[in-house]
PQR file of N, CA, C, O and H, with PARSE charges and radii, in Angstrom:
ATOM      1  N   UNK A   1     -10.765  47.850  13.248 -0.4000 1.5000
ATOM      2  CA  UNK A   1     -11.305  46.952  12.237 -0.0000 2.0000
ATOM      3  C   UNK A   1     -10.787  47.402  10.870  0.5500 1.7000
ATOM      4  O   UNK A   1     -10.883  48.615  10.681 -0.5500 1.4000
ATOM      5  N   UNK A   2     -10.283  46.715   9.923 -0.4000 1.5000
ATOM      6  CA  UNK A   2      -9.741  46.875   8.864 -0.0000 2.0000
ATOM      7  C   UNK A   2     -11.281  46.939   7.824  0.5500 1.7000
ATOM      8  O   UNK A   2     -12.474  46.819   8.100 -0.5500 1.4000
ATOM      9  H   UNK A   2     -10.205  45.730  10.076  0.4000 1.0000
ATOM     10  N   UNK A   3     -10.538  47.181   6.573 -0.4000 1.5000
ATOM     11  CA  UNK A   3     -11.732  47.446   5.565 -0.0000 2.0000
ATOM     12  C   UNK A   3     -12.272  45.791   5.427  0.5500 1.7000
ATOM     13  O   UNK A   3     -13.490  45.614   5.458 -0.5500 1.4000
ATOM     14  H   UNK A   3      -9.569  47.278   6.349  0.4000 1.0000
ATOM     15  N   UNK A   4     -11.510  44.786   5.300 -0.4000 1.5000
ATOM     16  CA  UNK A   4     -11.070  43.500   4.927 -0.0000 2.0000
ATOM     17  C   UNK A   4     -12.232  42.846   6.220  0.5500 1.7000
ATOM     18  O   UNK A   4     -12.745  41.754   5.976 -0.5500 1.4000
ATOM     19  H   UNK A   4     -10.521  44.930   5.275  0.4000 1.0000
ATOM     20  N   UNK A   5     -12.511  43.392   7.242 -0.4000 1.5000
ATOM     21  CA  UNK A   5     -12.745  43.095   8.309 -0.0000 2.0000
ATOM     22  C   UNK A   5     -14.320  43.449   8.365  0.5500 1.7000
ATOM     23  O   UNK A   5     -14.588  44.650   8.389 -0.5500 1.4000
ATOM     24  H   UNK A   5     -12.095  44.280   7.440  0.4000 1.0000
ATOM     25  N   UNK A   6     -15.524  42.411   8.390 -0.4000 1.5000
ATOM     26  CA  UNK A   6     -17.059  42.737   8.416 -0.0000 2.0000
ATOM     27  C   UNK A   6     -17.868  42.449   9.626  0.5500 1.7000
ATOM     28  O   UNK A   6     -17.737  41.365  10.195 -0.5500 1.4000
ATOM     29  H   UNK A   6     -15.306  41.435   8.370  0.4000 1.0000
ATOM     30  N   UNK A   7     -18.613  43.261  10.012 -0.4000 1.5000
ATOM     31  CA  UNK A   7     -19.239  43.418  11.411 -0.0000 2.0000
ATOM     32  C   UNK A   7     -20.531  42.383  10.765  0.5500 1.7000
ATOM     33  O   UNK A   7     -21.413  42.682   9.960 -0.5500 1.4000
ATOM     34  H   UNK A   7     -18.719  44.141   9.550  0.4000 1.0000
ATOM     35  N   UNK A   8     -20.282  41.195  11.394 -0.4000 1.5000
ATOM     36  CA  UNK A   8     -21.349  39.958  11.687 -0.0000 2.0000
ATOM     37  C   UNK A   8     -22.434  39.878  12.513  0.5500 1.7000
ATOM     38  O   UNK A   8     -21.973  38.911  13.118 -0.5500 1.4000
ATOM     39  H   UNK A   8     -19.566  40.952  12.048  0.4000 1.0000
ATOM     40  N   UNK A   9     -23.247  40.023  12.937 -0.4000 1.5000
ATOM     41  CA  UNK A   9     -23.527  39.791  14.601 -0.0000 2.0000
ATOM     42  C   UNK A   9     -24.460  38.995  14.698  0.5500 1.7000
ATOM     43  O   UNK A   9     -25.607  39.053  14.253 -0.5500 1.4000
ATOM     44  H   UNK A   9     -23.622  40.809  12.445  0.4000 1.0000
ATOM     45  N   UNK A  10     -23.895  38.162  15.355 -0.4000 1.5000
ATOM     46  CA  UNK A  10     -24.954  36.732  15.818 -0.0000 2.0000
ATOM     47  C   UNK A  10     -26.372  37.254  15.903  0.5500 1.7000
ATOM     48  O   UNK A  10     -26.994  36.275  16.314 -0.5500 1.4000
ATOM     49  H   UNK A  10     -22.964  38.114  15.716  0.4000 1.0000
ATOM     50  N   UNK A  11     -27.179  38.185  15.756 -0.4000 1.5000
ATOM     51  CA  UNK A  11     -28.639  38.558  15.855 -0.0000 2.0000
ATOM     52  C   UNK A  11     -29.085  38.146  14.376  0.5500 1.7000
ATOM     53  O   UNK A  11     -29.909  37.280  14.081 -0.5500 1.4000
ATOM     54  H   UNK A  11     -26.674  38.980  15.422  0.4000 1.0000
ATOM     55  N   UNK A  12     -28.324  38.995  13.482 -0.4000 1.5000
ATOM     56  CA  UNK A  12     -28.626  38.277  12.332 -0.0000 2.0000
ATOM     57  C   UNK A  12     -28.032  37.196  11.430  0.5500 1.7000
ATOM     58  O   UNK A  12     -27.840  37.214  10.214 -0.5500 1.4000
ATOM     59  H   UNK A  12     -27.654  39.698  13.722  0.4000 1.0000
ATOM     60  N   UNK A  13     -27.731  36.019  12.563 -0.4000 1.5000
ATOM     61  CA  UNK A  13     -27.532  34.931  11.881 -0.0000 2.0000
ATOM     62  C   UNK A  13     -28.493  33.740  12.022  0.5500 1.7000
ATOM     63  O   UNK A  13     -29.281  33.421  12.913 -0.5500 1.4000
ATOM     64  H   UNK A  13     -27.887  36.004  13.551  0.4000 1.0000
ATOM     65  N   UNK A  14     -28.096  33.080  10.604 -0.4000 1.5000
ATOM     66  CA  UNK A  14     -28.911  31.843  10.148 -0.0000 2.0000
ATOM     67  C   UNK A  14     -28.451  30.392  10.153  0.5500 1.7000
ATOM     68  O   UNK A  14     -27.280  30.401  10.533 -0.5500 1.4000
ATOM     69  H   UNK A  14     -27.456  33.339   9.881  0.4000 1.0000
ATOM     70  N   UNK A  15     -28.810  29.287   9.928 -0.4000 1.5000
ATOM     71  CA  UNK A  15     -28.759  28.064   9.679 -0.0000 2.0000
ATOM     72  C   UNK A  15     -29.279  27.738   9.052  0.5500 1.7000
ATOM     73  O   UNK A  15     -30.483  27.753   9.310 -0.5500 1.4000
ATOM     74  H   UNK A  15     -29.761  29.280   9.619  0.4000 1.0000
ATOM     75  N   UNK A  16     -28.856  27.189   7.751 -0.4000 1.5000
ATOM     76  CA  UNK A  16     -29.333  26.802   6.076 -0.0000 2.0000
ATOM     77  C   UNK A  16     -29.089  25.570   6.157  0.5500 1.7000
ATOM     78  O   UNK A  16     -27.909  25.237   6.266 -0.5500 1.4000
ATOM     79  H   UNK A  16     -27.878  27.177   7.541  0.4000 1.0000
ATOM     80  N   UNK A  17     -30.190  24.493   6.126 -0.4000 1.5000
ATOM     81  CA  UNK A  17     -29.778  23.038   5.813 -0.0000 2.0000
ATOM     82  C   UNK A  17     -30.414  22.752   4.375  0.5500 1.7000
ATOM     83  O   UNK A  17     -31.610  22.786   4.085 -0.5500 1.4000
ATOM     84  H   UNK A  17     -31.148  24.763   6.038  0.4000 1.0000
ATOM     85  N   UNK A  18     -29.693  22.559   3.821 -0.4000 1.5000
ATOM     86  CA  UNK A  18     -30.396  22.104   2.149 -0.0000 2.0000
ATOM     87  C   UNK A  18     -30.405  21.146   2.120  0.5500 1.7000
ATOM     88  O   UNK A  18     -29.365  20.716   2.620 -0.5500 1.4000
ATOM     89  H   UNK A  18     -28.721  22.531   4.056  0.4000 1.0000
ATOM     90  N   UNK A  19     -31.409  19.947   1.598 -0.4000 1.5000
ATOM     91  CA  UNK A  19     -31.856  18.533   1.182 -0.0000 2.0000
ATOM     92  C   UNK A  19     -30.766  18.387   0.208  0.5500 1.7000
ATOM     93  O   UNK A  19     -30.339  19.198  -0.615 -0.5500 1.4000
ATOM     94  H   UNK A  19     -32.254  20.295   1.192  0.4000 1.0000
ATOM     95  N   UNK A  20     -30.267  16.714   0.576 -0.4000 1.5000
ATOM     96  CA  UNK A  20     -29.056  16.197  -0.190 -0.0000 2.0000
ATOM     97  C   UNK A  20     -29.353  16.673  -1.396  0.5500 1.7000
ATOM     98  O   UNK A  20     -28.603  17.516  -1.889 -0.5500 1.4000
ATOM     99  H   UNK A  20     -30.614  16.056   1.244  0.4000 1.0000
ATOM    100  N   UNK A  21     -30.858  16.084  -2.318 -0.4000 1.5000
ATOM    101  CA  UNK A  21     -30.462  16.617  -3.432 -0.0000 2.0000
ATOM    102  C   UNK A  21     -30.751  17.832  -3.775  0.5500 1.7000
ATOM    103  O   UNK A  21     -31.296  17.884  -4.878 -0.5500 1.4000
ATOM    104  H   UNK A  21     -31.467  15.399  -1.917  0.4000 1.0000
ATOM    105  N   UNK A  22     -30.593  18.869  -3.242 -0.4000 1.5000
ATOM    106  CA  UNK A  22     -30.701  19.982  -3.741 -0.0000 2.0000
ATOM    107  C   UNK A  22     -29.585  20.309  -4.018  0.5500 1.7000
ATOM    108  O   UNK A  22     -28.875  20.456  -3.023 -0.5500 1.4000
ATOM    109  H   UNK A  22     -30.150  18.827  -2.347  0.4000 1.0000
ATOM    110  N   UNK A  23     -28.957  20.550  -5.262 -0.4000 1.5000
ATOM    111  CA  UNK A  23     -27.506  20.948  -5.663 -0.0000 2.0000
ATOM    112  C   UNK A  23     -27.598  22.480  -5.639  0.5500 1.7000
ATOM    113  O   UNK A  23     -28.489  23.139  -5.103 -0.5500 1.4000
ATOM    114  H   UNK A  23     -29.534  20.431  -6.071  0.4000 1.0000
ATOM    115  N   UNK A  24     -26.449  22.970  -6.359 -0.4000 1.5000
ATOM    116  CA  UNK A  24     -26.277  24.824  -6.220 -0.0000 2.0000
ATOM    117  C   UNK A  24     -26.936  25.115  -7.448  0.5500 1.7000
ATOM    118  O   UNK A  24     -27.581  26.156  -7.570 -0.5500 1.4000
ATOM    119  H   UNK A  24     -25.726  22.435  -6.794  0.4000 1.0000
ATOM    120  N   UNK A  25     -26.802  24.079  -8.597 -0.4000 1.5000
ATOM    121  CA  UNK A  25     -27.385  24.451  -9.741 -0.0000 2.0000
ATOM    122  C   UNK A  25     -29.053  24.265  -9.767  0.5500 1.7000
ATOM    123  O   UNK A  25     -29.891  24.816 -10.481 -0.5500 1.4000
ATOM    124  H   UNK A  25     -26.278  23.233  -8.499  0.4000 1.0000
ATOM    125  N   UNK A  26     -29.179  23.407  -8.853 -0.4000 1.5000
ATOM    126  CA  UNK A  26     -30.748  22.680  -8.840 -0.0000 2.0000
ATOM    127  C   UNK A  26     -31.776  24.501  -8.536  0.5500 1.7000
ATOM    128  O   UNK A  26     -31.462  25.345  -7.696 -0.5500 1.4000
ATOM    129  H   UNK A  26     -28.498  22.959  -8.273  0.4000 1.0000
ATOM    130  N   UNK A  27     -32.858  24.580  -9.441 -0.4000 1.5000
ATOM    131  CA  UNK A  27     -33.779  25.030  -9.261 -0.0000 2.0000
ATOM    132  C   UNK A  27     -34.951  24.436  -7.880  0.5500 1.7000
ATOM    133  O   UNK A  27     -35.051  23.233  -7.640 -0.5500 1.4000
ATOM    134  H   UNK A  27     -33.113  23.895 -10.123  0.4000 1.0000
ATOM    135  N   UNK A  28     -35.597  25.296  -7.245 -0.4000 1.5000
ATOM    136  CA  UNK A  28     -36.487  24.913  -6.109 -0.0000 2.0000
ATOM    137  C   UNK A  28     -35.790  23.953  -5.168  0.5500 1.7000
ATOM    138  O   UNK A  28     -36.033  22.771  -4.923 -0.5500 1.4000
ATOM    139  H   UNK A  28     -35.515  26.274  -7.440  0.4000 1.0000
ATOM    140  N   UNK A  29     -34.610  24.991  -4.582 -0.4000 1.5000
ATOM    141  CA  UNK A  29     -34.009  24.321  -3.484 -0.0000 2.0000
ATOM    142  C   UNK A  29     -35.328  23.834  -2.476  0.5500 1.7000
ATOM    143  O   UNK A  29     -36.471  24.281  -2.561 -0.5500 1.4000
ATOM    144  H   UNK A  29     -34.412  25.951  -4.781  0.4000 1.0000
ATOM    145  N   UNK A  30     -34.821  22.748  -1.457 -0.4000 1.5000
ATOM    146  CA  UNK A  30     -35.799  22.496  -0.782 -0.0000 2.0000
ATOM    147  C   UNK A  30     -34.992  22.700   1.054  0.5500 1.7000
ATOM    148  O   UNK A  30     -33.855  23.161   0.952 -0.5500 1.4000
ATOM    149  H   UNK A  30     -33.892  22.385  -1.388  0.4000 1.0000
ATOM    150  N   UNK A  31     -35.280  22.521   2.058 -0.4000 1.5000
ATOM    151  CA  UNK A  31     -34.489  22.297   3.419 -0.0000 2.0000
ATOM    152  C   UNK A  31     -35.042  23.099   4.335  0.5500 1.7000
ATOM    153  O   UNK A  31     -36.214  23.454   4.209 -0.5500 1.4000
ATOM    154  H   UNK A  31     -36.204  22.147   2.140  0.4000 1.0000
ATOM    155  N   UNK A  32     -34.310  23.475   5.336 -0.4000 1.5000
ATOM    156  CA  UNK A  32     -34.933  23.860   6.455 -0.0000 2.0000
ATOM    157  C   UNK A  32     -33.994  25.555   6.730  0.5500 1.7000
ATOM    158  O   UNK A  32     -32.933  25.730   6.132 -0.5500 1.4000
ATOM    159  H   UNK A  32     -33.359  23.186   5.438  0.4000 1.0000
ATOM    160  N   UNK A  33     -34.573  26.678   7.695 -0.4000 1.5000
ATOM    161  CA  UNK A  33     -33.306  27.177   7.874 -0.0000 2.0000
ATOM    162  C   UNK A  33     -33.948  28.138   9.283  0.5500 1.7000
ATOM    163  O   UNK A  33     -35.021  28.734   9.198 -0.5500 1.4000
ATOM    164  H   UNK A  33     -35.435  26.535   8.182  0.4000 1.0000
ATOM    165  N   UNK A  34     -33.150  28.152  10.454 -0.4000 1.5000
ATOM    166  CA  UNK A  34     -33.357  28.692  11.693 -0.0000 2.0000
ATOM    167  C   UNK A  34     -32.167  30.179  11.735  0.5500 1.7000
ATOM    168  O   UNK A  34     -31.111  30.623  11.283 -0.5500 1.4000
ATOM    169  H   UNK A  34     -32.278  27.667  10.524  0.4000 1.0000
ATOM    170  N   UNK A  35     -33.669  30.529  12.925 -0.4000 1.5000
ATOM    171  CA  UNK A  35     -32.575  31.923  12.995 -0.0000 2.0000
ATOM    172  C   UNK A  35     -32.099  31.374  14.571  0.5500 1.7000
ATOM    173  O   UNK A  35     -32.926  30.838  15.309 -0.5500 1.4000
ATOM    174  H   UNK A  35     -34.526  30.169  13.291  0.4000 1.0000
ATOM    175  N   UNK A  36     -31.048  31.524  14.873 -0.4000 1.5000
ATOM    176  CA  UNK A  36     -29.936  31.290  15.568 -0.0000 2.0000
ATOM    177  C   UNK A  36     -30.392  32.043  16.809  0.5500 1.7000
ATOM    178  O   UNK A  36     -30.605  31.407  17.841 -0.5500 1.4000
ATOM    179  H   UNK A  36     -30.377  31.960  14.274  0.4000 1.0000
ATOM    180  N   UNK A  37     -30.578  33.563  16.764 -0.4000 1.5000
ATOM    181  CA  UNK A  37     -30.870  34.261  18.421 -0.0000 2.0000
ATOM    182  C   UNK A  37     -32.538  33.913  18.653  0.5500 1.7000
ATOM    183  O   UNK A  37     -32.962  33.995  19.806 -0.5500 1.4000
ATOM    184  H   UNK A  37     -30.405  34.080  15.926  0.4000 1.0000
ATOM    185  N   UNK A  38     -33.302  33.600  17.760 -0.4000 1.5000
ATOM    186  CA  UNK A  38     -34.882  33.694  18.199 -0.0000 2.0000
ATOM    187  C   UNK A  38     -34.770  31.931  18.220  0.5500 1.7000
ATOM    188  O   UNK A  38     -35.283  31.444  19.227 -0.5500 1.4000
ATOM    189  H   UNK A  38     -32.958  33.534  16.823  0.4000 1.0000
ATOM    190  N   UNK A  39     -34.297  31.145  17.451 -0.4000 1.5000
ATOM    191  CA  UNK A  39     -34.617  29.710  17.641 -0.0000 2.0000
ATOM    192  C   UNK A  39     -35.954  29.513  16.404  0.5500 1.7000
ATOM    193  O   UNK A  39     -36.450  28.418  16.140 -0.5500 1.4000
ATOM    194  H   UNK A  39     -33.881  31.541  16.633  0.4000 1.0000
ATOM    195  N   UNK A  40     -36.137  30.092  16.120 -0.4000 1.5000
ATOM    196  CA  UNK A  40     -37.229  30.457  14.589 -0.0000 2.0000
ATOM    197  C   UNK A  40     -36.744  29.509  13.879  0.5500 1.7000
ATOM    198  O   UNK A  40     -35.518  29.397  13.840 -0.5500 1.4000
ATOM    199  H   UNK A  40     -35.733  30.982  16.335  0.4000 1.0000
ATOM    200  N   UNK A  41     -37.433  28.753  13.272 -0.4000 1.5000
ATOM    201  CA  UNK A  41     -37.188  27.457  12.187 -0.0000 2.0000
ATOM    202  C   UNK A  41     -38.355  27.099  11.170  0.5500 1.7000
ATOM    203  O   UNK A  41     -39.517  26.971  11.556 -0.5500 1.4000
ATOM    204  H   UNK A  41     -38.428  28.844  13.304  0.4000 1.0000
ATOM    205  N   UNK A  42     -38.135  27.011  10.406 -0.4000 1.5000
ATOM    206  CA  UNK A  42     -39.265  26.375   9.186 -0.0000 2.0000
ATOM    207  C   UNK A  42     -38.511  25.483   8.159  0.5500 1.7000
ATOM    208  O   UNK A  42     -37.296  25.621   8.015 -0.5500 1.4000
ATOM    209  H   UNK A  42     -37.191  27.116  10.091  0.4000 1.0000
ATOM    210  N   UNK A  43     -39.327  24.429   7.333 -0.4000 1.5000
ATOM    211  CA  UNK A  43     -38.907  24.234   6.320 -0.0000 2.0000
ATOM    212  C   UNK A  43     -39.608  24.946   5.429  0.5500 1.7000
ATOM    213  O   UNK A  43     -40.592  25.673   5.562 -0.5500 1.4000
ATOM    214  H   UNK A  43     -40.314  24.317   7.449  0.4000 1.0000
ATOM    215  N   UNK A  44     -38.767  24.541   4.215 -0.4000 1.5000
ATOM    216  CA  UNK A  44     -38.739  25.261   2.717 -0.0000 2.0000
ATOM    217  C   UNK A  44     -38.884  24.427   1.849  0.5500 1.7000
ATOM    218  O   UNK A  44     -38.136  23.450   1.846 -0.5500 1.4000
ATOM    219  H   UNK A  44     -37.967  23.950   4.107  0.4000 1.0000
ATOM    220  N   UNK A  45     -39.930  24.585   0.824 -0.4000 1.5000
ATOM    221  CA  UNK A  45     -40.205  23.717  -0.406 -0.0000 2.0000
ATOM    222  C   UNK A  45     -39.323  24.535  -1.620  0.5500 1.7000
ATOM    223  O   UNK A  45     -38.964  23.918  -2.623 -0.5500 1.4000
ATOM    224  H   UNK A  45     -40.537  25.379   0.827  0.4000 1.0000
ATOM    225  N   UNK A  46     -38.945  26.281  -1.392 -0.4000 1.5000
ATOM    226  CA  UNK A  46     -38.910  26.360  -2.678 -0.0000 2.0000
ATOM    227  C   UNK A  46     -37.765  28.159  -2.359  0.5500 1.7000
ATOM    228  O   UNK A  46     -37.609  28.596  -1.219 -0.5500 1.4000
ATOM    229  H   UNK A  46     -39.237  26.782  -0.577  0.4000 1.0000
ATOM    230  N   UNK A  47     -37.349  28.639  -3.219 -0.4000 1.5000
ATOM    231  CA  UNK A  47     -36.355  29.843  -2.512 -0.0000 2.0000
ATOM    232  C   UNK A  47     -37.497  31.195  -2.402  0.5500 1.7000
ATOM    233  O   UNK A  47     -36.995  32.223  -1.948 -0.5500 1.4000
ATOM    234  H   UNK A  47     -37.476  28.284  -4.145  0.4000 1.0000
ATOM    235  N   UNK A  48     -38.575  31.247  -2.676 -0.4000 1.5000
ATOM    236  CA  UNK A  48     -39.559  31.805  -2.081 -0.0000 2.0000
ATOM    237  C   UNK A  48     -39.916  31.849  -0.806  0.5500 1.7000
ATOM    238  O   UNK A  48     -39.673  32.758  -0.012 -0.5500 1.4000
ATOM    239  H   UNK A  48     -38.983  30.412  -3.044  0.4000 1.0000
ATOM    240  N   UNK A  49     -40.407  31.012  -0.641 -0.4000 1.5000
ATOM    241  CA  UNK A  49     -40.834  30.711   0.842 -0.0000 2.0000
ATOM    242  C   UNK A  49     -39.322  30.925   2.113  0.5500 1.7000
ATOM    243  O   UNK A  49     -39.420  31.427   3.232 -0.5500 1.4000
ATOM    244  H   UNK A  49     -40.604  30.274  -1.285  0.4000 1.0000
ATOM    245  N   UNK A  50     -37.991  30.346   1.443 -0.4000 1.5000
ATOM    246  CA  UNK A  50     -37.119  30.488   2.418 -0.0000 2.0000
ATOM    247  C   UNK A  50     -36.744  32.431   2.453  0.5500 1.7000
ATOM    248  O   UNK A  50     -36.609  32.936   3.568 -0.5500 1.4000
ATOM    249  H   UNK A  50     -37.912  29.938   0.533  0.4000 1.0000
ATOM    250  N   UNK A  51     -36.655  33.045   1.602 -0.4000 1.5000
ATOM    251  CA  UNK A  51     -36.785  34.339   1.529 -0.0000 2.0000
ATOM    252  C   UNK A  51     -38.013  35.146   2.014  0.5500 1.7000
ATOM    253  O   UNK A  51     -38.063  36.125   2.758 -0.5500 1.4000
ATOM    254  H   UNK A  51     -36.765  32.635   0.696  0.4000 1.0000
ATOM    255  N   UNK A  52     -38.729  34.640   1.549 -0.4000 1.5000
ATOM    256  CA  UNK A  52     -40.068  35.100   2.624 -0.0000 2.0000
ATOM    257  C   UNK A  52     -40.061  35.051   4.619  0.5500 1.7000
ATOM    258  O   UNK A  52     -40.562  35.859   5.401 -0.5500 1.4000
ATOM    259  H   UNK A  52     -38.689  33.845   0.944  0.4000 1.0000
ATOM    260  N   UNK A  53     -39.242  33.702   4.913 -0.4000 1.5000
ATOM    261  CA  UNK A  53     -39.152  33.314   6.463 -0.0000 2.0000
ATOM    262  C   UNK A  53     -37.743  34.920   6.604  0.5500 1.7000
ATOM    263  O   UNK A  53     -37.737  35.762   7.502 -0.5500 1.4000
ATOM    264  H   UNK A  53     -38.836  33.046   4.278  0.4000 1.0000
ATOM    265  N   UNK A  54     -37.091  34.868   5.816 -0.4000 1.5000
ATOM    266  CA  UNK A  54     -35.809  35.418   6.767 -0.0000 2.0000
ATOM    267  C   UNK A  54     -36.262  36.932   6.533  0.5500 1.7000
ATOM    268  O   UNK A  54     -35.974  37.778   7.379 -0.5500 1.4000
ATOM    269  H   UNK A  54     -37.096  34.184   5.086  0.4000 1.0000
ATOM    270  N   UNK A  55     -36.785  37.178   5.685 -0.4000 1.5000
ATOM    271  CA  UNK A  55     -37.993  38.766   5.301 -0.0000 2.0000
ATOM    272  C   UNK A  55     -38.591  39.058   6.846  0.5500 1.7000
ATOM    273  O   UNK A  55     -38.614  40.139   7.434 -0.5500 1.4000
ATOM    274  H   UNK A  55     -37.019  36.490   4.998  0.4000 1.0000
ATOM    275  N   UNK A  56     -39.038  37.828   7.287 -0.4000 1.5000
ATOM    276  CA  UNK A  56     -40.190  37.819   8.143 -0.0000 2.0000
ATOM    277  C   UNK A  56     -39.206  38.061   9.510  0.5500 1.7000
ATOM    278  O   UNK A  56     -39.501  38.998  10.252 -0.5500 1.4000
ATOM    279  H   UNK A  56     -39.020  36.949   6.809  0.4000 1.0000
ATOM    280  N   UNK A  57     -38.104  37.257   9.815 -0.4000 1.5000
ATOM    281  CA  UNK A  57     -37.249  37.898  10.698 -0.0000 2.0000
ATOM    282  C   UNK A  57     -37.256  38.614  10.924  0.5500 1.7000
ATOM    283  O   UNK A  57     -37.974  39.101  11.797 -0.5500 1.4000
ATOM    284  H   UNK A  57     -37.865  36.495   9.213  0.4000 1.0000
ATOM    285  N   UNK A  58     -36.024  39.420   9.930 -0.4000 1.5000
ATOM    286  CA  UNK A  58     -35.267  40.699   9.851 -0.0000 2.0000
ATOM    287  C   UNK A  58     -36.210  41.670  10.111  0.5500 1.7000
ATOM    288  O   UNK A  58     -35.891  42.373  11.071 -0.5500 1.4000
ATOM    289  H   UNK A  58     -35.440  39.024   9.221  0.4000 1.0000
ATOM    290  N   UNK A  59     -37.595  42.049   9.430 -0.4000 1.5000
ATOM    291  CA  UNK A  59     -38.314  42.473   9.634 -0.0000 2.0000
ATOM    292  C   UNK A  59     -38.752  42.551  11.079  0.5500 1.7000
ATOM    293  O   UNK A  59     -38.746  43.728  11.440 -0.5500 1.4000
ATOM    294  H   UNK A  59     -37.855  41.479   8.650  0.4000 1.0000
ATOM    295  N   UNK A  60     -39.155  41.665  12.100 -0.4000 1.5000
ATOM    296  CA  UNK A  60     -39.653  41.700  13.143 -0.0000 2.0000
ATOM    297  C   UNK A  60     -38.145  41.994  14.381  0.5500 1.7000
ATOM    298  O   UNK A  60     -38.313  42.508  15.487 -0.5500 1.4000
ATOM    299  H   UNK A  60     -39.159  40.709  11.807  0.4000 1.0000
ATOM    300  N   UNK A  61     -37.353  41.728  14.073 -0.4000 1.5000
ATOM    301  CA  UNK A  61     -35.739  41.846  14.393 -0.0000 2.0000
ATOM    302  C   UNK A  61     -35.797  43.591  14.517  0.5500 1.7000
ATOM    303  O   UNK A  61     -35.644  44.335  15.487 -0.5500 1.4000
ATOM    304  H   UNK A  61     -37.217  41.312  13.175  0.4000 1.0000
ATOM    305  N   UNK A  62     -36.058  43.831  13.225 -0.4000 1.5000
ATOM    306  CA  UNK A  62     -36.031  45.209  13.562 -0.0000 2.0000
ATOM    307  C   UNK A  62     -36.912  46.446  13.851  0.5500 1.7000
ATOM    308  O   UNK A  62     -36.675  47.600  14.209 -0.5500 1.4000
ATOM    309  H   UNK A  62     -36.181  43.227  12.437  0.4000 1.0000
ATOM    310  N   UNK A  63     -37.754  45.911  13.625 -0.4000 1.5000
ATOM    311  CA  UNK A  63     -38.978  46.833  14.390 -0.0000 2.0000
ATOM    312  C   UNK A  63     -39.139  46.597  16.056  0.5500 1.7000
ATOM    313  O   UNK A  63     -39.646  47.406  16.833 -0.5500 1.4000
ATOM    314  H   UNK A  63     -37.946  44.973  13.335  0.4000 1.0000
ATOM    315  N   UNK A  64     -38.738  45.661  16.301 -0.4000 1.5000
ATOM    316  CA  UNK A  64     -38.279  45.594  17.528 -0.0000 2.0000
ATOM    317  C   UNK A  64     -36.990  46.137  18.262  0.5500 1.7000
ATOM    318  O   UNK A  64     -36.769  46.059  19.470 -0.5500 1.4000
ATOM    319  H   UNK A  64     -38.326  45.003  15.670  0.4000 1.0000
ATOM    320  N   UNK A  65     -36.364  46.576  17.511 -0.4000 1.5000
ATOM    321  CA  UNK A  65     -35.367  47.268  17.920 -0.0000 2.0000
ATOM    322  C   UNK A  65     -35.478  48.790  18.284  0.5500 1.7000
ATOM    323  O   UNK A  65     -34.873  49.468  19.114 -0.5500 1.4000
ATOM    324  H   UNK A  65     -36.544  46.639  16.530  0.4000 1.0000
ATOM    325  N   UNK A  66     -36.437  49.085  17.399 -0.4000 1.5000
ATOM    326  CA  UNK A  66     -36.783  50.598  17.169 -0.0000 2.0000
ATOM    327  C   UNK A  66     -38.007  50.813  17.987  0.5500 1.7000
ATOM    328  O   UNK A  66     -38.666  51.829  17.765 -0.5500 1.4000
ATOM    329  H   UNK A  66     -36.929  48.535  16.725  0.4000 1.0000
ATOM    330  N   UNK A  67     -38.491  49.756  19.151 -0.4000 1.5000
ATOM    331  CA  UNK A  67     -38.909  50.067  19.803 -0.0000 2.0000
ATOM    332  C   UNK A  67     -38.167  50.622  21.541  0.5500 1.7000
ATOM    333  O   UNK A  67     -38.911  51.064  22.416 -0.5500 1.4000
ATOM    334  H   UNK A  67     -37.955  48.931  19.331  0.4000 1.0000
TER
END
C-alpha cells in the first residue's frame, strides 16, 4: 500500500442522502444517512442529529469489537 493509498473498510461506511434543497453552503442540512454493514438508517433535520447517529455507530461498532 502506498502512502497515497487509504485503508477504507466497508464496516465503517455510510450513505448520505441530502434533501434537494440542502446546498453545501445551506446551514441545517436536512436528509437521511445509513450505515451500510448494520443497515442503521435515520433521518436528519439538522448536522447535529446526523453527527450524533454516526457517534452512535462508531461507538457501538466499536465496543463491540473489543468485546
Amino acid at each position: 500500500m502506498s502512502e497515497n493509498d487509504v485503508s477504507l473498510p466497508t464496516r465503517l461506511a455510510f450513505v448520505i442522502q441530502l434533501q434537494a434543497s440542502s446546498g453545501v453552503s445551506e446551514i441545517g442540512h436536512r436528509g437521511r444517512v445509513e450505515h451500510l454493514a448494520s443497515g442503521q438508517a435515520m433521518h436528519f433535520a439538522d448536522e447535529g442529529e446526523f453527527w450524533a447517529f454516526i457517534d452512535s455507530v462508531l461507538a457501538t461498532k466499536c465496543s463491540e469489537q473489543r468485546v
